[in-house]
N, C-alpha and C positions, 0 to 999 in steps of 0.2 A: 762303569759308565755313569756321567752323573743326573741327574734327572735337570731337564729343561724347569726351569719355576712356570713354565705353563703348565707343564705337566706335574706337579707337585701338587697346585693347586688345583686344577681338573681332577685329580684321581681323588678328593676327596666332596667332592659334588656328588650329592646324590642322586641316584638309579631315573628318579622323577624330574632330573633337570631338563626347561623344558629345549635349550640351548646350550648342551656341552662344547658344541664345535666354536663357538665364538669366537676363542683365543687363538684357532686356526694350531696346523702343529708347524716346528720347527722343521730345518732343513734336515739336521741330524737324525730325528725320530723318522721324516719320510725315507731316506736312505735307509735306514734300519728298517719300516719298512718292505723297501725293495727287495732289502736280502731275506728276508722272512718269503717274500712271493717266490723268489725265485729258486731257493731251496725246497721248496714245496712243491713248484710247477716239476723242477727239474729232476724230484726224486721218482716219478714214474716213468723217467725214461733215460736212468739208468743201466736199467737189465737191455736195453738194447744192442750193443756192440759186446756184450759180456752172452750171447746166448751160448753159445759153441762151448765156452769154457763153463758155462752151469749143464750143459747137455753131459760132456764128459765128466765132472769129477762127480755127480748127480747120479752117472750111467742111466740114465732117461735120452731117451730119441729128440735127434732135433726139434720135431714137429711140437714135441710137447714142452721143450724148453720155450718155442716161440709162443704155446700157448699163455704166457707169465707175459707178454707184453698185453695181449688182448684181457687175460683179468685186471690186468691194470687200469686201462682203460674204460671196463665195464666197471670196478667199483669206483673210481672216479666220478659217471656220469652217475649212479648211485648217491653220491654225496652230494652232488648239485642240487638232484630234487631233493633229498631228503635232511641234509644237513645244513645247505647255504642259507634256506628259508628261515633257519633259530635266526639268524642275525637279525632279522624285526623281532623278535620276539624275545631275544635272552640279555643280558650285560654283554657286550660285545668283546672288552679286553679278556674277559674270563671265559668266554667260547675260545677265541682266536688260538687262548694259550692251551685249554685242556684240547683242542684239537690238532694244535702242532705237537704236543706230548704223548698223545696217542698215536699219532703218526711218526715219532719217533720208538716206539714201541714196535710198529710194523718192521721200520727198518733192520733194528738190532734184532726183531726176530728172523727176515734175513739173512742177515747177517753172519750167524749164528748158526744157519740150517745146516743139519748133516741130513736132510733130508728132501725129498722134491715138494713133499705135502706141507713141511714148516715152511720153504721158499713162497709155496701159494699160498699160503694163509698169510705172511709178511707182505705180501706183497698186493693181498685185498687188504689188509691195514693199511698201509700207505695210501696206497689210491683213495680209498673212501675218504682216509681222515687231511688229507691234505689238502683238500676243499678251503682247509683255512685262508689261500690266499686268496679266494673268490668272496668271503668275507672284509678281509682286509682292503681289495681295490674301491667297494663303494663306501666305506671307512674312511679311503682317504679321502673321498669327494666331500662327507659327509663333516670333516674335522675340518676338512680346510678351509684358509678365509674366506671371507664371501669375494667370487669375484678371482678365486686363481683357484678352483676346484677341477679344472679343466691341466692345469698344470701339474696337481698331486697326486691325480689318477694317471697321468703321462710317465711322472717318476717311479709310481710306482709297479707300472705297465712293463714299463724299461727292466725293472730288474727282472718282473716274470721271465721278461723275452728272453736275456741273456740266459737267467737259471737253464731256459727249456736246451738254447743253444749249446751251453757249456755241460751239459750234463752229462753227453755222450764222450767228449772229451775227457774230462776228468774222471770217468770211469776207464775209459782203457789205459790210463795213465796210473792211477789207482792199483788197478789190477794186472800192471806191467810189475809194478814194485810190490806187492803183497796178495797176488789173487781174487777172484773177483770177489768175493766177501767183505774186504777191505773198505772198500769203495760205501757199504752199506753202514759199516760200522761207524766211518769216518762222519758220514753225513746225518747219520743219530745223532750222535756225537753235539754236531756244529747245530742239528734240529733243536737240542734241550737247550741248549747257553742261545741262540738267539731267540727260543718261547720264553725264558725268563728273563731277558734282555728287553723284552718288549711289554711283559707285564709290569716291569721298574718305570717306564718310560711313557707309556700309553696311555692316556688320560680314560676314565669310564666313561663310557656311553652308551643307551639303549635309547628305542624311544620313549616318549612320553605318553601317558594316559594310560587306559585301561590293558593289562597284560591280558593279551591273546594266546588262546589255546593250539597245542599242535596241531590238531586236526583241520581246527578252522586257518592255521597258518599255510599248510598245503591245498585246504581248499580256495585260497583265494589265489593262489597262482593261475587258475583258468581266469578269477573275475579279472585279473589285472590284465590278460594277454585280450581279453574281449573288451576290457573298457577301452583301453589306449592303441585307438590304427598307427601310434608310430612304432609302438613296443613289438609290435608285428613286424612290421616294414623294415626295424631297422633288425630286429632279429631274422627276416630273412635276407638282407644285404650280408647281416654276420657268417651266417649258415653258406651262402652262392661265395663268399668270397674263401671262406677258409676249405671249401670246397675242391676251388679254384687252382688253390695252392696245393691241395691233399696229394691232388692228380698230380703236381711234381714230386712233391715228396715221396710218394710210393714207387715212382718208379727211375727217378734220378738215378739212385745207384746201378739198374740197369743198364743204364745209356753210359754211367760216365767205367763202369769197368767191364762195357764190351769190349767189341774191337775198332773201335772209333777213336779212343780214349784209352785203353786198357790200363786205369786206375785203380790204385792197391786200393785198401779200407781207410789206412792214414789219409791217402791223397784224398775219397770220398769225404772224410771225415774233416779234411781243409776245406775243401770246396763248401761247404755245409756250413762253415762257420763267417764265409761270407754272407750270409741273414742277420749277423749281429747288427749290423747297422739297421734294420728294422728297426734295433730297440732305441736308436736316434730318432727315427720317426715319429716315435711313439712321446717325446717330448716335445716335437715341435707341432705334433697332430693337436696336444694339450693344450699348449698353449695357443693357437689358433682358433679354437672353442672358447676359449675364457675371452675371446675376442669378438665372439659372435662370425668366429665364420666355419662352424661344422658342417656346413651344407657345401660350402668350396672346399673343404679340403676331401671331403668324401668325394666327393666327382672328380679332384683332378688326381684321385689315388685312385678311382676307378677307370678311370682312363689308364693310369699306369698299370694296373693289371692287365688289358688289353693291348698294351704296348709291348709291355716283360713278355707276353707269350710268342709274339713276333719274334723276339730275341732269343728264345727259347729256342723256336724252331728252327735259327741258326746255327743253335745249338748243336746241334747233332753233329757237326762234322770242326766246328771249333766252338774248343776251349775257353776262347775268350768271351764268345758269345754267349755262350751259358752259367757263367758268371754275371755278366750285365746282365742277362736275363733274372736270374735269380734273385738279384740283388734290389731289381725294379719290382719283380712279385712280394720279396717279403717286406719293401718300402710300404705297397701298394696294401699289402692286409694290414699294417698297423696301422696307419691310416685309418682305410675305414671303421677296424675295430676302436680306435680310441675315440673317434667322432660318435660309433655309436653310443658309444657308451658314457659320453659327454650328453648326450640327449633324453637317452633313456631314464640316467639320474636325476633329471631334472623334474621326470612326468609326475613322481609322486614322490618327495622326500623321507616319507616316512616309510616306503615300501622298498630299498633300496636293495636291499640283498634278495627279496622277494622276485624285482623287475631280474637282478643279475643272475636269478636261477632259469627266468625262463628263458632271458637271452642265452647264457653260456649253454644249454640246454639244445638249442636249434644250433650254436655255433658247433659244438664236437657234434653233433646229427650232422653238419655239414662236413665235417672233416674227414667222419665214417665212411661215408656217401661215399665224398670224393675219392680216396681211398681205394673204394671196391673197385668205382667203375675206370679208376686211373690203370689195375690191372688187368682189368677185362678188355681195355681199351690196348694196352702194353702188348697183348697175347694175341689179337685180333689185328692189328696194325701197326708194330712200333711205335716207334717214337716217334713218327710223323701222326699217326690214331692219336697218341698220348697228347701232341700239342694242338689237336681240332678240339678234342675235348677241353681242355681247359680251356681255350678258346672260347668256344661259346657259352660255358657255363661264365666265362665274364660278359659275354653280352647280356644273358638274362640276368648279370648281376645290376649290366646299365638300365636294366628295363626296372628291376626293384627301385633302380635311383630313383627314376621318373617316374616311380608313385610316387617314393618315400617324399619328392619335392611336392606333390600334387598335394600331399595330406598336410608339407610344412605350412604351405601357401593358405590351405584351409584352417589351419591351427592358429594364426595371426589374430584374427580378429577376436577369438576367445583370449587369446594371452593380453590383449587390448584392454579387456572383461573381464577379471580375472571372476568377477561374482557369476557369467553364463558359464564359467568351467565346472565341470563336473566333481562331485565330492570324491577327498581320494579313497581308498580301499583301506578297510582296515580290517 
């Protein structure tokens, strides 16, 4: 691949430049990019439709196979606080790469296992180091021109989604043709050639001034969630909404291979890939922000969460309804999620990866949540229990709206000021 001349010349700007992103990046590099997020998002959830087939050749118990999704997920939120916070603090193209390399390391160790204890140790490699694309999205805010930064967090929002979508799919397609092993090897593999695809490509950038200490790095993750009411607000709109969704997700495949539906894993596994069109949202949610209008697009995707759930509960006895439903819920979280995150990189430039540790931090808290209480809810009431509760978890999501508007409303006349705004964090 050949390097963009913006990027030839950016990657020889020194560490102390105090405006790398100026030249904004090309199309080609935010697609590349994409597939960097989306390989990353999508390698923890892999081992999902492949558990059965790592239970037996493993000869470990189902339960303990399922337990490989849950350490997935716990060294993930692992890497958020303690790894996404370098990106103030380090060279950002040389974090990005030694931690997709490292998370290719998880992988083929994986990969590789003849064993259940090498599978969990690969696979708390992944999760933790794969944080890299939570580095990468305020990256691209932060690279891009002034003025479409709302547009290259969308693109490259877009490929997370899809990674996360496509990942359960090309695992059992993977492991139709070569066993579920295959599938980890493959995705090393495509991990290394696009981490040095993007250090050829990626201009350097850190911030400017005095280098910050680790410790002081994670300790200002409290001062930044207490200086800024929106970095609250919009991190609990993130948290109620992907919450919102959890509660489908946990218990979908109940409802859709009872006996309402009595749908294979494949047909589960179609149904589910109708959320890809989320990651359309996810570009036009961007570009409506680079517009000035994050505050409408978040409200009328919170309304659509309230809407999807209506369709939901039509859900239950047709097919088609739980499609349209589905399809409005995962419209509705990228949505919010990209508008949040259009606002939040705004409150302090220099804290970017900082602000996105504490949001994505309250977002998976919300997707746990949702989650637990989606099958407590399942077990207690059906699928009618299942759609009251996401249900109301999106009212008190429209309730978070109507702060999060109350604190925009008050934040005007400082953005007016910018000299009565408060110093940012360093």
């Amino acid at each position: 691949m050949s390097t963009p001349p913006h990027s030839r010349s950016a990657s020889t700007t020194p560490p102390s430049t105090p405006h790398p992103e100026a030249t904004g990046l090309s199309t080609p590099v935010l697609l590349l990019m994409a597939v960097a997020c989306g390989l990353c998002a999508g390698s923890n959830y892999f081992n999902q439709p492949l558990l059965h087939s790592i239970a037996t050749q493993l000869q470990v118990r189902d339960a303990s196979a399922a337990l490989i999704v849950t350490l997935a997920q716990v060294a993930y939120a692992a890497g958020l606080l303690l790894l996404v916070p370098l990106g103030d603090m380090l060279e950002r193209r040389r974090l990005i790469t030694t931690l997709m390399l490292l998370a290719a390391l998880g992988l083929f160790t994986s990969g590789f296992a003849g064993s259940y204890a090498l599978l969990a140790l690969g696979t708390v490699l992944t999760g933790l180091f794969s944080v890299a694309a939570q580095v990468l999205v305020p990256l691209a805010a932060t690279l891009a021109v002034p003025g479409r930064s709302g547009r290259a967090v969308g693109m490259v929002m877009s490929g997370l989604l899809v990674g996360i979508l496509a990942a359960r799919s090309v695992a059992g397609l993977l492991s139709e043709l070569g066993g579920w092993t295959l599938v980890y090897r493959v995705a090393g593999v495509a991990m290394v050639a696009v981490a040095l695809a993007l250090w050829w490509v990626m201009p350097r950038s850190r911030n400017a001034g005095r280098a910050q200490g680790y410790c002081q790095v994670l300790r200002s993750l409290g001062t930044l969630a207490l200086r800024h009411p929106r970095l609250r607000s919009r991190a609990l709109l993130g948290g109620l909404s992907f919450a919102s969704v959890s509660v489908l997700f946990s218990t979908m495949a109940l409802l859709l291979a009872g006996p309402a539906h009595r749908l294979g894993d494949a047909g589960i596994g179609l149904v589910g890939l109708a959320g890809v069109a989320g990651a359309l949202m996810a570009n036009v949610a961007g570009r409506m922000a680079d517009r000035g209008q994050a505050q409408v697009t978040t409200a009328v995707s919170v309304g659509l969460l309230l809407l999807g759930w209506g369709a939901l509960w039509l859900g239950a006895t047709s097919l088609v309804w739980f499609v349209v439903g589905m399809l409005v819920v995962d419209l509705a979280l990228q949505g919010v999620h990209i508008s949040n995150q259009n606002v939040i990189y705004r409150l302090d430039p220099t804290a970017r990866a900082r602000i996105n540790a504490v949001y994505m931090t309250s977002y998976f808290t919300g997707a746990a949540s949702g989650s637990a209480l989606g099958s407590v809810a399942w077990l207690w009431g059906g699928w009618g229990a299942t759609c009251a509760l996401g249900g109301s978890i999106a009212v008190l999501n429209a309730l978070a709206l109507a702060h999060d508007q109350r604190l925009a409303l008050r934040a005007q006349p400082a953005a007016a000021n910018p000299a009565a705004a408060q110093p940012a964090v360093r």
